[in-house]
C-alpha positions as CSV (number, residue, x, y, z in Angstrom):
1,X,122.7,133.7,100.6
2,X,120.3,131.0,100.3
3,X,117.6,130.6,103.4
4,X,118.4,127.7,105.7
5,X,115.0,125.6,106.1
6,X,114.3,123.5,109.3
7,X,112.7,120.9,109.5
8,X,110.4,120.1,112.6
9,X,109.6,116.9,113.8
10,X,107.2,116.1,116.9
11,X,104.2,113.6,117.5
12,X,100.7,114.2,116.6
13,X,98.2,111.5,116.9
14,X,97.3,110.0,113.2
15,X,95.7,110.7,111.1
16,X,97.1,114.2,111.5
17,X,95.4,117.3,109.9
18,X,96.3,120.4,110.4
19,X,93.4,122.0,110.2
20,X,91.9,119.9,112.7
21,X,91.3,121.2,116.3
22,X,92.7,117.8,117.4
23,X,96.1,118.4,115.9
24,X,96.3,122.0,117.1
25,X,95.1,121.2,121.1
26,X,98.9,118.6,120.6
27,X,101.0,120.1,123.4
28,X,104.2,119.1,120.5
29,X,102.1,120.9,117.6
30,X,101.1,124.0,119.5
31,X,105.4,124.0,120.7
32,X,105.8,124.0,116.7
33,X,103.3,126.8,116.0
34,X,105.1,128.8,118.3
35,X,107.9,128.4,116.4
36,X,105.6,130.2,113.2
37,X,104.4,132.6,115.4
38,X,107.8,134.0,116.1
39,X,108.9,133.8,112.6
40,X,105.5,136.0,111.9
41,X,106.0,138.6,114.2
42,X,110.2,139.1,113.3
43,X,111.2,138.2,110.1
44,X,114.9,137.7,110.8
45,X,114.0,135.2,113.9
46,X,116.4,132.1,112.3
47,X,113.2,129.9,111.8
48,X,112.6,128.7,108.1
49,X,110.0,126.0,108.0
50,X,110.6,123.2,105.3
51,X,107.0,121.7,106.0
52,X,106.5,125.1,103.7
53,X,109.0,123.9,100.6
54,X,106.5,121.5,99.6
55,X,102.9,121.3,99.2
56,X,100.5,120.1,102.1
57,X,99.2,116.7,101.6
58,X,95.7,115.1,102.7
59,X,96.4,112.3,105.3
60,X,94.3,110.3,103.9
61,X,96.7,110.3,101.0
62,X,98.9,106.6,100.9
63,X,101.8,106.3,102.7
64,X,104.3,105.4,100.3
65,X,103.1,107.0,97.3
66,X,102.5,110.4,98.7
67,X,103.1,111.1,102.2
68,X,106.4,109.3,102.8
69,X,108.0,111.2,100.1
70,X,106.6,114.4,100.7
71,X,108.6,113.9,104.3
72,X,111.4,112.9,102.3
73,X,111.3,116.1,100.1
74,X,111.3,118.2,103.1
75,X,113.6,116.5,105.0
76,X,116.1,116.7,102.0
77,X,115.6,120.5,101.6
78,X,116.7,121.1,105.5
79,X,119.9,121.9,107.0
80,X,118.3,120.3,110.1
81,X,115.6,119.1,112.1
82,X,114.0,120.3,115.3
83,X,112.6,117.7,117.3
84,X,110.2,118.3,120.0
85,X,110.8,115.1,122.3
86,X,108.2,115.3,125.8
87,X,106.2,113.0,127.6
88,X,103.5,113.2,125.0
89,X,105.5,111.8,122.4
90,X,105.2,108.4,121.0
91,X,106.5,105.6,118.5
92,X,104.9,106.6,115.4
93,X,105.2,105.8,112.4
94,X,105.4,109.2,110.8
95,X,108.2,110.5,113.7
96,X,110.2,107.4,113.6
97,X,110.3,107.9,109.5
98,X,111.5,111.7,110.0
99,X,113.7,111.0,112.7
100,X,115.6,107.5,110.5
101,X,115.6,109.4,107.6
102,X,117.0,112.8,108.8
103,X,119.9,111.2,111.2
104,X,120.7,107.8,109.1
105,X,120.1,109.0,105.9
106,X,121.1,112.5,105.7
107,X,123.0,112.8,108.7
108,X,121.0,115.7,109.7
109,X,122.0,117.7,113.0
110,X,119.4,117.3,115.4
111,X,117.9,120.2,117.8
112,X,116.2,118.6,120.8
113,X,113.6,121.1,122.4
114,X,112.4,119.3,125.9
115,X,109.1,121.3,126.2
116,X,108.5,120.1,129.9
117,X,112.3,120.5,131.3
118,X,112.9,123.8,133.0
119,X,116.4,124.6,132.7
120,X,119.4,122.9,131.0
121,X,120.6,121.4,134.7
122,X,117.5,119.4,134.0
123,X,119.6,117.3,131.6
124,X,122.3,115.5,133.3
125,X,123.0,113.8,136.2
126,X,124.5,116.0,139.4
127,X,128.0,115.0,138.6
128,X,127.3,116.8,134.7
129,X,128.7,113.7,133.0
130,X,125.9,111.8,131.3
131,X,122.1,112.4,131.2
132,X,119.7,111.8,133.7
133,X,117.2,109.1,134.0
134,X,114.2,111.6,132.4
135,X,116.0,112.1,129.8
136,X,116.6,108.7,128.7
137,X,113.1,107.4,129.2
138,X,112.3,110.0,126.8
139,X,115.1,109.3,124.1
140,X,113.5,105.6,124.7
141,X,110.2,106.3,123.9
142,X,111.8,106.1,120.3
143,X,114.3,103.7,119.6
144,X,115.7,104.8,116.4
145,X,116.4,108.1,117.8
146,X,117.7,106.3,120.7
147,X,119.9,104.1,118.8
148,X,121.2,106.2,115.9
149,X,124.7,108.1,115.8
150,X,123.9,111.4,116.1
151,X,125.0,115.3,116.5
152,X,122.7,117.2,119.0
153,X,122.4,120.4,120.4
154,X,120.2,120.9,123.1
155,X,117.4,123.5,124.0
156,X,114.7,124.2,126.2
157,X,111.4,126.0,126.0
158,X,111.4,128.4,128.9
């Protein structure tokens, strides 16, 4: 049986490297080296990182030429993507090409993880019949995960 590779999306401010301190103080990034951690310490926790299916990249590298797709490459060798959506995220370039390319293009299912949401009751309204105001100002913090036709499941970070 052939490993199933997720893909992990989440803001970092750019240029991101992730050997820089910057990048690894991100509340998102740290969430995502959580996810590694785990994976270190148990081998059969279901985490498969794609960011590890390719080779790493400089971000001074060009967008389209290089970094764009390398994203792409990843993205294509995932069954789907993890997307850490919390107040520190933001309309970048980088996270709305992931998150276009993994829903619209490869029709990808989507994981949410809402880092700062305490338990799932957090999500909808009282009456359990749509989500609540939080958690729309977060999906509009990017449109085109807002606005795309999507499959999600739903997690939180406890």
């Amino acid at each position: 049986m052939s490993k199933i590779y997720n893909y992990s999306a989440f803001y970092v401010s750019e240029p991101f490297s992730e050997s820089s301190l910057g990048a690894h103080a991100s509340k998102d990034f740290c969430y995502y080296n959580m996810l590694r951690a785990w994976k270190g310490l148990d081998s059969s926790f279901p985490f498969n990182n794609a960011h590890d299916t390719t080779y790493n990249v400089r971000d001074n590298s060009d967008w389209e030429t290089t970094l764009k797709p390398r994203l792409h490459q990843r993205l294509r060798n995932s069954q789907n993507l993890i997307y850490f959506l919390s107040d520190n995220t933001v309309n970048s370039r980088a996270l709305r090409e992931e998150l276009d390319y993994a829903i619209n293009t490869l029709n990808l299912p989507v994981i949410v993880v809402y880092p700062e949401l305490k338990s799932k009751e957090e999500l909808l309204t009282s009456d359990k019949k749509q989500l609540n105001n939080t958690v729309k100002s977060l999906w509009n913090k990017l449109p085109v995960f807002r606005d795309s036709n999507t499959r999600f499941l739903f997690y939180m970070f406890q």
